[in-house]
C-alpha positions, -999 to +999 in steps of 0.1 A: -655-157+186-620-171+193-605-186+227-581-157+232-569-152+196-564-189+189-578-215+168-611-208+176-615-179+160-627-193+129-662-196+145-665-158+136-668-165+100-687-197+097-725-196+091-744-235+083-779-237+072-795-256+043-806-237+011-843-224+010-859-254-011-872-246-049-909-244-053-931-268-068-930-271-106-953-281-126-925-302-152-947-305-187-957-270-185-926-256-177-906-278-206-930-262-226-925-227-216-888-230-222-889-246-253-907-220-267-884-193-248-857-211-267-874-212-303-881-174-301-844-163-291-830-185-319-858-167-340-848-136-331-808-148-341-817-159-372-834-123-379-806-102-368-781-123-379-772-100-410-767-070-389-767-075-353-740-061-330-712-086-316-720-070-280-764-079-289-753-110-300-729-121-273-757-111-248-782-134-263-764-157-264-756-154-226-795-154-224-795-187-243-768-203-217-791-191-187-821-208-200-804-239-208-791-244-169-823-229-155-840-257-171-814-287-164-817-278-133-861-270-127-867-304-151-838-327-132-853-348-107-859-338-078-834-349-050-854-369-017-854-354+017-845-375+044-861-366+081-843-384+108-855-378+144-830-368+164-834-389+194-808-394+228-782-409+210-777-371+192-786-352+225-789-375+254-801-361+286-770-360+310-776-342+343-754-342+374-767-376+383-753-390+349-733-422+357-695-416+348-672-439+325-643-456+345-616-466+325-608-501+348-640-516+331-622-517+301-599-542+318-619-555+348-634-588+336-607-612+350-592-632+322-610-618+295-592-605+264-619-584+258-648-569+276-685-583+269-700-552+258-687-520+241-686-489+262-696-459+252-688-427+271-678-388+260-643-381+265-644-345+276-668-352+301-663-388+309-703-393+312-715-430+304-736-429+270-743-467+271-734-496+261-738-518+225-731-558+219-700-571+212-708-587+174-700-626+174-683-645+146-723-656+137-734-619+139-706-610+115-718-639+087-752-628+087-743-590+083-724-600+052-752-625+043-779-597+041-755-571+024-747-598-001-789-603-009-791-563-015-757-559-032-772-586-056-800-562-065-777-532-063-749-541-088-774-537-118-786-503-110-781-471-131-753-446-130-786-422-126-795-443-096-764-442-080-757-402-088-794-400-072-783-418-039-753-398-036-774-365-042-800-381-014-772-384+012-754-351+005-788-334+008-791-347+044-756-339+053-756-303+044-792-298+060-785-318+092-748-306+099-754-293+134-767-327+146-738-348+125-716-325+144-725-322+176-725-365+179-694-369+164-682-341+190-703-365+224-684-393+210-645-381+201-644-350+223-633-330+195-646-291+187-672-282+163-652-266+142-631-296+139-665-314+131-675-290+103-637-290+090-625-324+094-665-346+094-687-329+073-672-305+052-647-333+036-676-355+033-694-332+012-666-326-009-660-364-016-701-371-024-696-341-053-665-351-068-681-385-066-711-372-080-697-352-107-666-376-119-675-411-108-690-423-134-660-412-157-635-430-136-657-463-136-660-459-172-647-489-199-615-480-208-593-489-245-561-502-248-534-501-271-526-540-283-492-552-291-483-569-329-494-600-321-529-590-309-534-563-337-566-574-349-583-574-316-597-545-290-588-542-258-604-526-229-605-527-191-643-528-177-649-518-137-671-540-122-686-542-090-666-565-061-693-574-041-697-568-005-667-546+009-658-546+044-641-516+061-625-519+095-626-480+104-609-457+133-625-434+162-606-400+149-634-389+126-666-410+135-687-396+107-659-391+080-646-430+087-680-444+079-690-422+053-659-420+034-657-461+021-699-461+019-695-432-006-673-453-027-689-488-022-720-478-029-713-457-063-691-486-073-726-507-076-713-530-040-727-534-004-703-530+027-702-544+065-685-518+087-666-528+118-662-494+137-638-486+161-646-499+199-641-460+206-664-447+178-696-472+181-723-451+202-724-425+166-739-453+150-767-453+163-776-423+147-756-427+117-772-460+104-805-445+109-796-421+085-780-441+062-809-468+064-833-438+053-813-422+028-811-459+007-852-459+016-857-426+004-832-433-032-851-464-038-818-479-028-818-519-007-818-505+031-794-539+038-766-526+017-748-507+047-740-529+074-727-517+111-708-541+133-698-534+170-669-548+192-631-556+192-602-571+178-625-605+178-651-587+157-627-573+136-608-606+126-641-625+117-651-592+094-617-603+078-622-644+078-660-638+069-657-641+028-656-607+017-646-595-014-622-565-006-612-555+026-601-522+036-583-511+070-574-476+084-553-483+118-519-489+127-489-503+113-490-534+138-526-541+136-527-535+092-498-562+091-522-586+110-551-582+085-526-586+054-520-619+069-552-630+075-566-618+042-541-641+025-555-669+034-584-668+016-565-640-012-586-616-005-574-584-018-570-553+009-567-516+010-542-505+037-540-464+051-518-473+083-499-443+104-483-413+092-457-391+111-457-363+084-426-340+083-429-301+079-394-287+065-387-246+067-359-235+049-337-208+054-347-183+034-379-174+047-391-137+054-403-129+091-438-123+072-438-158+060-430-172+094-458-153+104-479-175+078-462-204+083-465-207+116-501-208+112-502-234+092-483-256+113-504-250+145-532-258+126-518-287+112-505-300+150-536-291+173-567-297+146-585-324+160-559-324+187-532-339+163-556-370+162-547-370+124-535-401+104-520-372+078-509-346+097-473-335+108-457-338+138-421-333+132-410-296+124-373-294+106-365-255+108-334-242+094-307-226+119-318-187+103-355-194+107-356-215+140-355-188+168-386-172+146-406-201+142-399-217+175-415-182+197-442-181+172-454-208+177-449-216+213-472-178+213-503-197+194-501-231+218-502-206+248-532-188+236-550-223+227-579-226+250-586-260+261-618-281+275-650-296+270-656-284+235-696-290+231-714-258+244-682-235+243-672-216+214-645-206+223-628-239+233-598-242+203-588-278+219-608-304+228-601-339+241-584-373+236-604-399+223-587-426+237-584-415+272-557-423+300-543-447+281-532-431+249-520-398+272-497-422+294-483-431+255-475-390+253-463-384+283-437-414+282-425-398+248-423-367+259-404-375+292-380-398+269-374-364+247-368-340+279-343-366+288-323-364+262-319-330+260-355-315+246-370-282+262-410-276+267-419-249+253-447-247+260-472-279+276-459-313+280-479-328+306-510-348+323-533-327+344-541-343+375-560-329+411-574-300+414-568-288+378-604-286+359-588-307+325-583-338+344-622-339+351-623-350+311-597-366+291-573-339+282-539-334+273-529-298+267-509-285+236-477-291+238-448-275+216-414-294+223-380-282+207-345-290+206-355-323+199-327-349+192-326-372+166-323-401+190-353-394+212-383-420+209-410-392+197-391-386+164-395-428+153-432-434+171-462-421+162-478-400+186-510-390+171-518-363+202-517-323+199-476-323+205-453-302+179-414-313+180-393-288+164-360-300+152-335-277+147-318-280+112-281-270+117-262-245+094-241-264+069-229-239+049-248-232+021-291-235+010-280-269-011-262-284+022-291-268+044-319-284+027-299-316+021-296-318+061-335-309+063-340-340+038-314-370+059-331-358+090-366-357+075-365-394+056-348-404+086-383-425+096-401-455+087-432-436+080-443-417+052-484-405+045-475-374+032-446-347+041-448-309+032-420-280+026-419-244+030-390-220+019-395-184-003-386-197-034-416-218-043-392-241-070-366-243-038-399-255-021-411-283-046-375-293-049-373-305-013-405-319-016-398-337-042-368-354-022-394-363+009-413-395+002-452-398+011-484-409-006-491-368-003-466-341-008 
C-alpha cells in the first residue's frame, strides 16, 4: 500500500522471492532420453513427410524447439548457491539504548583533515552502526598487490568461467534481495522500493546483458586496411587491463560496487574499490558475498578488493599503479583525479554530476500532463533526487505551465516522508549526507525565493518538535517561478527539490521550443536531458537539440 496515493504505492504490486530450484538430474541418462526423443520425432518427419499436414508439421516442429531448450537448459551446468549468514551488519540489534551519530565527530579532531576512523551511522534514524579503519597509503599497495596475484590467474580463464561467475552472483542477488535491500536502506536512508528499483533490480539487469552479450562485445574484431596495407589483416583484440580501481559514491551502496565488479571481472581483471566514507558499513556484508560468490565459481577470492576512508585513501588508490581508474563523484573532485592520473598516464573513466533538464512543450493534452507529471515526480523524489542522472530543472511551456505546476505540487503534498525501513508506506526517505548537504539545499533554495521563486510546495529544514528532524530529512520540495539567474538553476543540488521554469510564449511552437532549448543548454552540465510534447517527432526534435550522454 501507498503513503496517501503517492509514490509508495508501488508496493502493492511488487512480489520478490527466488524461483523453486530444479530437481536433481541424473545428466547421462537424461542426454539419453532426449536423444532418443529427438531421433523418433525426426523419424516420424521423415515418414509423414509425403503427406503430412502444414498445421501437423508446424506442431512438431514446435515439439522439436521445446526439446531442444528443455535440454540446454536440464544438461547446462548447474549454477552454485551461495549461503551468506546474515549477521549484525544486515540487521543489527538497535534498541533505545543505541548510541546516536553526532555529526561534530566528523570534524572534532583538532587539526585533522580527516577523522581517524570512518563512521558509520543510519541516516533516518541517526543510530551509530560502528566504525571501520581509515586505509593507509601501505593498506592501499597491498590491496592492489593481492588483486594483482589473483588477477594473474584470472586473466586466462574461460568465457564459460566467467559467464559461470556472473550466473553465481546473479543467483545470490535475486535469492537474497530482501537482505541486499534492507542494508543498503540502514546505510543511505533510502526506501525499499527505491532499493529494489534503483540496487537490485538494475544490477540484475546489467549481470544478464553481461551474461548474454559480453562475450560478443569482447570479441576480436576485423578491419578494413587501407592501399598500402592491402595484403595484411587487421583486427582489434580486447584484452584484459589488469587490476582496475573504482573510487565509488554513497547514492546506491550496492549498485556502486556491483556495477564496475560486473564489468572488471567479465573483462578477465581484478579491482580495489575505495567506497564512499558515507557508504562503507554495507561492506561488510557485501564483500562477504562477493568473497563467497568467487569461492563458490571457482573464481580467486582476492580479486575484489574493498578499501575504507577519505580523500587520503582515495588519492593513494589513484597514485598506487593501477591500470584503469574509474571515478563516479563530482566535477571538482573528478578534475583532481584526472590530474593525478596523469602523472603516471594512467587512463580514467570519469561519470561526474548531472543536472538533467525535463522540457514540456506546448502542445500537450491535460491527459498527458496527467502522465507526465508522473514521470517527473518520479524522476525528482526517487531516491530523494540523490540521482547522478536525474532531472532537476523542469522547462514548461506558457500553455502547459499552470497544468503541470498544480499537478505536481498535488503528488509532493501527498509524498509521505520518514524513516523508510519498517514502513511501507514511507514514499521519501532520507539524506545520506546529513546536515551538511541539507544546509547546501536550503541555501539554494533561499537564494531562489530571493529572487523572485514561489514554494510550492516544501522548501525547508525541519527543526524542534517536528518528528523529521529526529533523522536526516529534508521534505520534497517543488519550487516554481524560478529565474534564470538564481543559484539552483547552475549548481547541482542532488536532493528531492523540483524547479519549474516557466517557458514564456514566443509566438509560435518553433520559437516556443527554441526558448525551451537557450534556457535548457543554458548550464555547464549535461548527463542526460529528456523532452515531452504530443507530437513524438516534435519530441525527438527538441531532444535532439539538448546535449547529454542520455537523451
Amino acid at each position: 500500500t501507498g503513503g496517501s496515493g503517492g509514490l509508495g504505492q508501488i508496493h502493492t504490486y511488487m512480489r520478490f522471492g527466488p524461483p523453486p530450484p530444479l530437481p536433481p538430474v541424473a545428466t547421462p541418462d537424461l542426454a539419453s532420453a532426449l536423444a532418443t526423443l529427438a531421433a523418433a520425432f525426426a523419424d516420424v518427419l521423415s515418414a509423414a513427410a509425403a503427406d503430412i499436414s502444414w498445421q501437423s508439421a508446424a506442431a512438431l516442429a514446435a515439439s522439436l524447439c521445446c526439446v531442444y531448450l528443455l535440454g540446454a537448459v536440464l544438461l547446462s551446468e548447474p549454477t552454485p548457491r551461495v549461503d551468506v549468514p546474515v549477521d549484525e551488519d544486515v540487521e543489527p540489534k538497535i534498541d533505545g539504548s543505541t548510541a546516536k551519530f553526532d555529526a561534530a565527530l566528523l570534524t572534532a579532531e583538532g587539526a585533522r583533515r580527516e577523522p581517524s576512523v570512518v563512521y558509520c551511522w543510519d541516516p533516518s534514524s541517526m543510530d551509530m552502526l560502528g566504525t571501520l579503519p581509515v586505509a593507509s597509503a601501505e593498506d592501499v599497495a597491498a590491496a592492489v598487490g593481492r588483486a594483482r596475484v589473483a588477477q594473474a590467474a584470472w586473466a586466462g580463464s574461460t568465457w564459460g568461467a566467467r559467464r559461470r561467475l556472473l550466473r553465481t552472483m546473479l543467483r545470490f542477488v535475486t535469492e537474497n534481495q530482501r537482505a541486499i535491500a534492507r542494508v543498503a536502506v540502514r546505510e543511505s536512508g533510502k526506501t525499499m522500493v527505491d532499493a529494489i528499483f534503483g540496487e537490485i533490480l538494475v544490477t540484475c539487469e546489467k549481470l544478464k546483458w553481461t551474461i548474454a552479450h559480453g562475450e560478443a562485445a569482447l570479441r576480436p574484431e576485423r578491419r578494413p586496411t587501407g592501399t598500402l596495407a592491402m595484403t595484411k589483416r587487421v583486427k582489434v583484440e580486447w584484452r584484459p587491463v589488469g587490476v582496475v580501481g573504482a573510487i565509488v559514491p554513497w547514492n546506491y551502496p550496492f549498485h556502486n560496487v556491483f556495477n564496475p565488479v560486473i564489468s572488471a571481472l567479465f573483462a578477465g581483471n581484478g579491482i580495489v574499490i575505495k567506497v564512499s566514507e558515507y557508504a562503507s558499513w554495507s561492506t561488510l556484508y557485501y564483500g562477504r558475498a562477493l568473497r563467497a560468490i568467487l569461492a563458490a565459481a571457482g573464481a580467486p577470492t582476492d580479486l575484489v578488493q574493498f578499501v575504507t576512508g577519505y580523500g587520503s585513501t582515495g588519492a593513494a588508490l589513484v597514485g598506487s599503479g593501477v591500470d584503469k581508474l574509474i571515478f563516479v563523484g563530482s566535477p571538482s573532485v573528478g578534475g583532481h583525479v584526472m590530474r593525478a592520473a596523469a602523472a603516471s598516464l594512467t587512463p580514467v573513466v570519469l561519470e561526474l554530476g548531472g543536472k538533467d533538464p525535463f522540457v514540456v512543450c506546448d502542445d500537450v493534452s491535460e491527459a498527458e500532463l496527467d502522465r507526465i507529471a508522473q514521470v517527473a515526480c518520479r524522476g525528482v523524489f526517487q531516491n530523494m533526487g540523490q540521482n547522478c542522472a536525474g532531472p532537476e530543472r523542469f522547462f514548461v511551456a506558457d500553455a502547459a505551465y499552470a497544468g503541470f505546476c498544480s499537478r505536481v505540487g498535488a503528488i509532493a503534498s501527498r509524498l509521505k516522508c520518514g524513516p523508510p525501513l519498517d514502513d511501507a508506506e514511507v514514499d521519501c526517505g532520507a539524506i545520506t549526507m546529513g546536515r551538511r548537504q541539507m544546509g547546501h539545499y536550503q541555501a539554494l533554495v533561499d537564494d531562489a525565493v530571493s529572487k523572485g521563486a514561489r514554494l510550492l510546495v516544501g522548501g525547508y529544514t525541519p527543526s524542534g518538535d517536528d518528528p523529521l528532524a529526529a533523522g536526516s530529512f529534508y521534505p520534497p520540495t517543488v519550487i516554481v517561478d524560478v529565474p534564470e539567474s538564481a543559484d539552483i538553476l547552475q549548481t547541482e543540488i542532488f536532493g528531492p527539490i523540483m524547479c519549474v521554469v516557466r517557458v514564456a510564449d514566443c509566438g509560435g511552437a518553433a520559437a516556443n521550443d527554441d526558448e525551451a532549448v537557450r534556457l535548457a543548454n543554458n548550464c555547464d552540465f549535461a548527463l542526460s536531458s529528456c523532452a515531452f510534447a504530443q507530437s513524438a517527432p516534435r519530441a525527438r526534435a527538441v531532444a535532439a537539440r539538448l546535449p547529454g550522454g542520455g537523451v
